[in-house]
C-alpha positions in Angstrom: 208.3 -107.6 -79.7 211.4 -109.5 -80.9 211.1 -112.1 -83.2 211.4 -115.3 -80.6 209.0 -113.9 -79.0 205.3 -115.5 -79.4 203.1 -112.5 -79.2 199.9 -114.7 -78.5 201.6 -116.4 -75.4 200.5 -114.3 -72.2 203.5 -115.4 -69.8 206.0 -115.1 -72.5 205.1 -111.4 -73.1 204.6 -110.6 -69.5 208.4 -112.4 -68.4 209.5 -110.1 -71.3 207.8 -106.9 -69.9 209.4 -107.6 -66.6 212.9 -108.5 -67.8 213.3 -106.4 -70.5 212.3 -103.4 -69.5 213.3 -100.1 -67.3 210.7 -97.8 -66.4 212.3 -94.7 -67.2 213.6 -95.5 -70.7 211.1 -97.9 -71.9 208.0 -96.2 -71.1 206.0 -93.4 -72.9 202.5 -91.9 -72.4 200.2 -89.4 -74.6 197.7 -87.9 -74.0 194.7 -88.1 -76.8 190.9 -88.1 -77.0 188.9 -90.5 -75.2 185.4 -91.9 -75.1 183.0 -89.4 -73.3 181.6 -91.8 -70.9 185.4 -93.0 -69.6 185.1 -91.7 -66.0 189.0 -92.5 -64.9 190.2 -89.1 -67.3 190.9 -85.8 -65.1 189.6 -84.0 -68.2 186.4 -85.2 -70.4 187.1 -86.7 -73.6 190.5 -86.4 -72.8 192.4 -89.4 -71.4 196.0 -91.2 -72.4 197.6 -94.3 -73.3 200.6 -95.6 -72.0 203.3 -97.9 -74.4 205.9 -100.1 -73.1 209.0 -101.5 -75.0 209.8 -104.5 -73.9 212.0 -105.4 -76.6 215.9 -106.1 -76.7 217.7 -102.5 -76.2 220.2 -101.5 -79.2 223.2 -99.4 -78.5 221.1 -96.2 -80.1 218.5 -96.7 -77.6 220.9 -95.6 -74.7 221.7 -99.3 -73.8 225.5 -100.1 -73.8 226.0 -103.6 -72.3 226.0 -106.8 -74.3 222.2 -108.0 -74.1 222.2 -111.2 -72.0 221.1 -114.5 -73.8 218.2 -115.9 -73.1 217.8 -119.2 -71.1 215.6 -122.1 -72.0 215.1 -125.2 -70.6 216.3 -128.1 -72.5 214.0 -130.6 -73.4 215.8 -133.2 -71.5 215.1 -131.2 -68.3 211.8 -130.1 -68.9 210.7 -134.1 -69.3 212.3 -134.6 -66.3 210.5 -131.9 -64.5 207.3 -132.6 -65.8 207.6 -136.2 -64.7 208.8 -135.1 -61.0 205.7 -133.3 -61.0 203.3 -136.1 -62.3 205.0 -138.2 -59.5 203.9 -136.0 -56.6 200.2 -135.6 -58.0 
């Protein structure tokens, strides 16, 4: 992951699996031994693993457009969002 990225924050890796990455670039699987009593392998002791590279694309990794900045809240906003929603609880 990049370096703003908080690796031990759930949503933050999951919004950057779904924004940052493309299927058919960013996606590899191998195939490698597996424990015998896995049932979901075609082949016994054999299963695979798939990896995903959700981090920002370089222009040697086939990416050629400026890489968007990422938007945050300020904290101005986000205190007045959090007290909207204390309001309709």
């Amino acid at each position: 992951m990049d370096e703003d990225c908080d690796v031990h924050n759930t949503s933050e890796v999951l919004f950057r699996l779904c924004a940052n990455t493309d299927p058919a670039r960013d996606t590899t699987v191998i195939k490698n031994p597996s424990d015998s009593l896995d049932h979901a392998p075609s082949e016994q002791n054999i299963g695979s693993h798939m990896g995903f590279d959700a981090t920002r694309k370089l222009p040697g990794e086939n990416y050629h457009r400026p890489w968007p900045e990422l938007l945050k809240m300020t904290d101005e906003a986000r205190a007045l969002v959090d007290a909207l929603q204390a309001q309709s609880q």
